[in-house]
N, C-alpha and C positions, 0 to 999 in steps of 0.2 A: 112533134107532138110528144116523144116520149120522152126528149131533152125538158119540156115544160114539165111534166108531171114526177122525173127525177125531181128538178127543180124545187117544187113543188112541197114535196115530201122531204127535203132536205131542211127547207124552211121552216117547216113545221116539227119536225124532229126538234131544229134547233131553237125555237119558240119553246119548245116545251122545257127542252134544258133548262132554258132562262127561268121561266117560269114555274118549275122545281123548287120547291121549299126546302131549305135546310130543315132537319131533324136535330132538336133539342132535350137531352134525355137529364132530368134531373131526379135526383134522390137522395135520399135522407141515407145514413150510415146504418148506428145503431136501434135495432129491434126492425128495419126496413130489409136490410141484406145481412147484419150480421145478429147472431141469437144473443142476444148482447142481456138481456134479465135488469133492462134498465131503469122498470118497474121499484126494481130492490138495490139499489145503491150498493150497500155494504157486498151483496153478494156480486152484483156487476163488474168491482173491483175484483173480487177473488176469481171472476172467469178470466180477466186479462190476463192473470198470471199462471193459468192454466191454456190460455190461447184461446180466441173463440172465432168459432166457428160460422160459416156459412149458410142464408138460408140457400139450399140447392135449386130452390124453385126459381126465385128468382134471377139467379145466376147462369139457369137455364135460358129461360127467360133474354136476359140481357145481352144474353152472344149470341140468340135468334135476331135480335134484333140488330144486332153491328153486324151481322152477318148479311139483315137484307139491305141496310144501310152504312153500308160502308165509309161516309161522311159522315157518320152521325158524330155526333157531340158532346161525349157522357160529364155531369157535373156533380159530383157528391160533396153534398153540404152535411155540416154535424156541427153541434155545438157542444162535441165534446173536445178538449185539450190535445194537442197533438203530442205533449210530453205525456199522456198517457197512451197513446200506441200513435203511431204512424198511420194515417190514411190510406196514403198513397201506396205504400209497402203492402198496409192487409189488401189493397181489390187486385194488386197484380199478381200477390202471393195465392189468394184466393180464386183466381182465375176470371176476374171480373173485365169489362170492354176498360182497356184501357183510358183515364178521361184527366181531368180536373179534378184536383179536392182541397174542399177550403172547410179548415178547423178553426174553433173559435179560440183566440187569444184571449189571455188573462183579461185586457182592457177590455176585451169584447162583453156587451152585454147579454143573457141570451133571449131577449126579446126582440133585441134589434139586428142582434147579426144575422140570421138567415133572410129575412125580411131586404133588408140590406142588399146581400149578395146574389139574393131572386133579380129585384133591381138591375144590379150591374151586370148581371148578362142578359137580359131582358135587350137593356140599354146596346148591347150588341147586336142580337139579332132580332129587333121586332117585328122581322116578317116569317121568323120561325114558326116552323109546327114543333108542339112542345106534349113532352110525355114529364108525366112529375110521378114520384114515388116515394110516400112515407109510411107512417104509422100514429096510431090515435095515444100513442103514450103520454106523448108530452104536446106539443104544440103543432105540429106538421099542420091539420087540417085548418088550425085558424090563421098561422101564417100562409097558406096557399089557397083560403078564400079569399084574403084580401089584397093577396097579390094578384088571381083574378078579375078582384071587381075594381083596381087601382088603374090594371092594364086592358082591360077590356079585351084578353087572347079570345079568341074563337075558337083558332085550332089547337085546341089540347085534352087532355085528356088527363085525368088527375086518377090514381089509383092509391089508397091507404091499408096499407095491413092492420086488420082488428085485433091488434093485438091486448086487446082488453079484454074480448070474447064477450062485447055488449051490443052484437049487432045494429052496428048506428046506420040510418038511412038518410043520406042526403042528397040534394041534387047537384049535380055539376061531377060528385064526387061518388067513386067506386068501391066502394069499403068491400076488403076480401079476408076472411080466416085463412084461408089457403090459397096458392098461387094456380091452384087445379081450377078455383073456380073463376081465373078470369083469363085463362089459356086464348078462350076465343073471343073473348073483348078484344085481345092484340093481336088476334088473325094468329096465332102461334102454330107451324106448320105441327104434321100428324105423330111425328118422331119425337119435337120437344112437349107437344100433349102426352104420349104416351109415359115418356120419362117423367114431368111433373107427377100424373095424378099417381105414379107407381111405386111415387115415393111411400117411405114409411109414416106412419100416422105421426110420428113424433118427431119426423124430419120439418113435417107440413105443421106441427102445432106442437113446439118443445112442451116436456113436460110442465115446466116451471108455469106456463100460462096456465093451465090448467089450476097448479097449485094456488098462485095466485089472485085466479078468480075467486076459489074457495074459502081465500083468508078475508078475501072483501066482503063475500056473502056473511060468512060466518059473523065478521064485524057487523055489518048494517046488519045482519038476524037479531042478535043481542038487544041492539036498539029498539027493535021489535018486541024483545021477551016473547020468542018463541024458538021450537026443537031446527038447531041454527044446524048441528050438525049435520042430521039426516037430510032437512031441506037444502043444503050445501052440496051435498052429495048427489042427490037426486037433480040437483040443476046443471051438475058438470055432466052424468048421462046424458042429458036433454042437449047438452050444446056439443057433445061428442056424435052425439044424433047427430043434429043440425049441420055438423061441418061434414060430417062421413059422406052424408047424403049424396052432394053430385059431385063428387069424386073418387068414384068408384071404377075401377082398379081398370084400366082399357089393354087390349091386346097389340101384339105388334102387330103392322100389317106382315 
């Protein structure tokens, strides 16, 4: 009897092996993990040659998860030039889960390249659970809608950094100002919660976004003919509200 229910238990452990989903973890580069101001071209350029920096949140984040998934699969897509910095060099240098990273080539278009190589690893694992990670600057959200409703994934989970600071609400899709507010969408254990949200306010929301929203306001104000500065001012308050809010400051255990 206890030979059959060893038995038993062995078969079903090894059922579940089989039946264990690879983990698929894709992500965008710049303004995703690195602070990259790729909002402003011109000054974008002048941070690579100053070196740029990491968001920490997410970087938290990403060794939580190769840590509970030790299989996992990290893919960093960009459609910036690798003759402008190395990929692969910033996420090892940077402390990132070591993975795959694929830059866009001169030929490359950049409509079609990420779209593209969503695609070809799609085309590898399409019985993956898939984690994606971008940002609303440039294209992320409409390339990983339509690679959703192309592929019809079920299991995945899409998370966007707002790095516009225009709080968009979508379905399917996570839009986050800080990585504090979506700790526990990815189960993130109590150690890497407490490091995210304990970051500094400008760790979780570089200065430059801020600045940037301001110049956008102040633009579209004008258009308006009305007091663009003041009202400028008073709407970065409101969104320094908004993000401070639930991410307030936790203790160690």
């Amino acid at each position: 009897m206890a030979f059959k229910v060893i038995i038993t238990l062995i078969i079903s452990l090894v059922c579940q092996i089989a039946l264990a989903k690879e983990l698929i973890v894709i992500s965008d580069l710049d303004e995703t993990i690195r602070i990259a101001n790729i909002e402003k071209k011109a000054k974008a350029a002048g941070k690579l040659l100053l070196g740029v920096k990491p968001y920490e949140g997410l970087r938290a984040i990403y060794n939580e998860i190769k840590l509970k998934n030790p299989d996992a699969k990290f893919y960093y897509l960009s459609n910036s030039y690798p003759f402008l910095y190395n990929g692969q060099k910033w996420t090892k240098k940077n402390g990132f889960p070591i993975g795959t990273v694929f830059q866009r080539s001169l030929k490359d278009k950049s409509a079609t390249f990420k779209p593209r190589k969503l695609r070809e690893i799609y085309q590898q694992y399409p019985a993956a659970s898939y984690l994606m990670f971008g940002d609303n600057v440039e294209s992320d959200p409409k390339f990983y809608r339509e690679f959703l409703a192309e592929t019809k994934i079920t299991d995945v989970k899409v998370f966007i950094r707002d790095a516009m600071l225009i709080f968009t609400q979508e379905p399917n899709m996570t839009y986050f100002q800080t990585e504090a507010q979506i700790t526990d969408d990815l189960n993130m254990s109590h150690s890497t919660t407490v490091l995210v949200k304990n970051l500094p306010f400008n760790k979780l929301v570089p200065k430059f976004l801020l600045k940037n929203l301001k110049q956008r306001l102040i633009k579209s104000c004008r258009n308006a003919f009305a007091h663009c500065e003041e009202l400028a001012e008073e709407r970065i308050l409101e969104v320094i509200d908004q993000i401070s809010s639930p991410s307030t400051k936790v203790a160690e255990r």
